[in-house]
C-alpha positions as CSV (number, residue, x, y, z in Angstrom):
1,X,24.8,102.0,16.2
2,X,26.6,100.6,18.7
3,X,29.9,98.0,18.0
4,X,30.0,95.1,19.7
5,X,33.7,93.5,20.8
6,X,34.0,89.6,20.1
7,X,36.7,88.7,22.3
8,X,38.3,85.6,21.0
9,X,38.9,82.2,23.0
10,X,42.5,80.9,22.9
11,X,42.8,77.2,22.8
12,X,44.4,75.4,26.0
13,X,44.3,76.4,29.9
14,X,44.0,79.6,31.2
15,X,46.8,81.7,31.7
16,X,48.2,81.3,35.4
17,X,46.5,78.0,35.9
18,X,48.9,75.3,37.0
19,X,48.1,71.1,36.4
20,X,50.1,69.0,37.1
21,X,49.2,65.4,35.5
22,X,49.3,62.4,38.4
23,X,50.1,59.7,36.9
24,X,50.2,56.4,39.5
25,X,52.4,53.6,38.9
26,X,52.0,50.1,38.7
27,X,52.9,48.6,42.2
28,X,56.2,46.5,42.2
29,X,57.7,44.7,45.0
30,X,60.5,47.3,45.0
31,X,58.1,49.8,45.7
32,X,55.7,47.9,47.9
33,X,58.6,46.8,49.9
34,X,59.3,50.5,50.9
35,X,56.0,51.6,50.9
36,X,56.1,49.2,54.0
37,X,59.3,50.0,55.9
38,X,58.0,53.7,55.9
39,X,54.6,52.3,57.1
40,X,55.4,49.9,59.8
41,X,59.6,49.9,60.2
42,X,58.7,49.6,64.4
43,X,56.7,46.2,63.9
44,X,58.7,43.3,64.7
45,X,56.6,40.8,64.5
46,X,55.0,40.1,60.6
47,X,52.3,37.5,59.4
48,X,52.3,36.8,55.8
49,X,49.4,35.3,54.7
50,X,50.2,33.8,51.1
51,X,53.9,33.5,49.8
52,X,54.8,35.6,46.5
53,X,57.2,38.0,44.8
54,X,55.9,40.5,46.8
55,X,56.4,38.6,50.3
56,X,60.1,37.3,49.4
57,X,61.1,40.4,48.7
58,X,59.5,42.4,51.9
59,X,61.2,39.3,53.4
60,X,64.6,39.6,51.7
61,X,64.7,42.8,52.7
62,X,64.2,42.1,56.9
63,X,65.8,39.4,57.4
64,X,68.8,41.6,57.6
65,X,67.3,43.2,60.7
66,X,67.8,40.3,63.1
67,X,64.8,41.7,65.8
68,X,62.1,40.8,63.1
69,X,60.3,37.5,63.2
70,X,58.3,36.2,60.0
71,X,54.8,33.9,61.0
72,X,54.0,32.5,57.8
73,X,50.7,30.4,56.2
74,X,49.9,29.8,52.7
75,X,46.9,28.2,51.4
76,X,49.0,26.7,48.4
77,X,50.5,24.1,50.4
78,X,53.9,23.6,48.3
79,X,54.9,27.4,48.0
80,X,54.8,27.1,51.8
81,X,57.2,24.2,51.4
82,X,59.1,26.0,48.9
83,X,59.8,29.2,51.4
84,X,60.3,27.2,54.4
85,X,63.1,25.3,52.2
86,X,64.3,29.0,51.3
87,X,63.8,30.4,54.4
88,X,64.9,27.7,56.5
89,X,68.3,27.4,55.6
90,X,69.3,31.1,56.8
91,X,71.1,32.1,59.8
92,X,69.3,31.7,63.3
93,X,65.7,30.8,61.0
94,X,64.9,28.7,64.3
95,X,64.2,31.8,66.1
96,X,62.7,33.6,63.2
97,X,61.5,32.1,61.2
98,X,57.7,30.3,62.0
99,X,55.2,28.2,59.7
100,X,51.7,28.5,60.8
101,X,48.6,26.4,60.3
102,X,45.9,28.1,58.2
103,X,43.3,27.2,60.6
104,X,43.3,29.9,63.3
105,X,46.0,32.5,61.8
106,X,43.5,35.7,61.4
107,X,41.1,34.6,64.3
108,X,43.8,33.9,66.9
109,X,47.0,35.7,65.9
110,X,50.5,35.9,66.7
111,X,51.0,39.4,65.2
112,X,49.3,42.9,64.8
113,X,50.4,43.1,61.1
114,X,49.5,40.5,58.5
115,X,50.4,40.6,55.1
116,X,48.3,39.1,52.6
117,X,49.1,38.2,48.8
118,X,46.1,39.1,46.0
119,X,45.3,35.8,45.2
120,X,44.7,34.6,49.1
121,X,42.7,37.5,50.2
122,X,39.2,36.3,49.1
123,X,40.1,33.4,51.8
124,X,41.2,36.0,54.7
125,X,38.4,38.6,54.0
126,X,35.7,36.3,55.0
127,X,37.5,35.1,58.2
128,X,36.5,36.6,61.6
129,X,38.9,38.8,62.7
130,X,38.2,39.1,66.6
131,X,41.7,40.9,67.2
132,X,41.5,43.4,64.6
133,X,44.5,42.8,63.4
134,X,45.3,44.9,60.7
135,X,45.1,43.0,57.3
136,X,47.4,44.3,54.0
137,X,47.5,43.1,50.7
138,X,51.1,43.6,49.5
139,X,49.7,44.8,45.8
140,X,48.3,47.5,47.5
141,X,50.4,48.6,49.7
């Protein structure tokens, strides 16, 4: 007769075996906003297509770098107005500071970078883009 050995499983990983659990965070403009500085700190030109939290606080945050100048379009007419109002008041905002038309803003643009808020981007993703300019949602940075 000849014994058989029944080797018993032990619940959980295998020894040696290292996990580590990613877990990804909800984007926040804090995060978005740096996210962006390491991305494209060079750039001093910046479209923003679509004014939200995310925006004024990527915007907050430049404006104390006086070599970066903000094009800006909304499709929302009045949180255009509401950010020029903001905007315009600030120290040398005639040289920086630029409201755009709609019309023409992806297919004949003024900068290589545009950022564009989640709630515009189903108007900018069926646009022409001729330039390929490089298009971001700031959600998803």
């Amino acid at each position: 007769m000849m014994t058989e050995e029944v080797v018993k499983r032990k619940r959980g990983r295998k020894p040696g075996v290292k996990m580590t659990p990613k877990i990804k965070l909800k984007h926040n403009p804090k995060t978005a906003r740096e996210d962006f500085l390491k991305r494209y700190k060079d750039t001093t030109d910046i479209g923003f297509y679509g004014m939200d939290k995310y925006a004024y606080e990527i915007i907050n945050h430049l404006w104390e770098n006086p070599e970066k100048c903000f094009f800006v379009t909304d499709s929302n007419r009045s949180r255009l107005d509401n950010a020029n109002r903001y905007y315009g008041q600030r120290s040398f905002s005639m040289y920086r500071w630029n409201i755009c038309s709609e019309s023409g803003f992806i297919e004949t643009p003024y900068v290589d970078v545009i950022l564009v808020s989640k709630d515009c981007f189903n108007n900018v993703k069926d646009r022409p883009n001729p330039y390929n300019v490089e298009i971001i949602v700031l959600e998803e940075i």
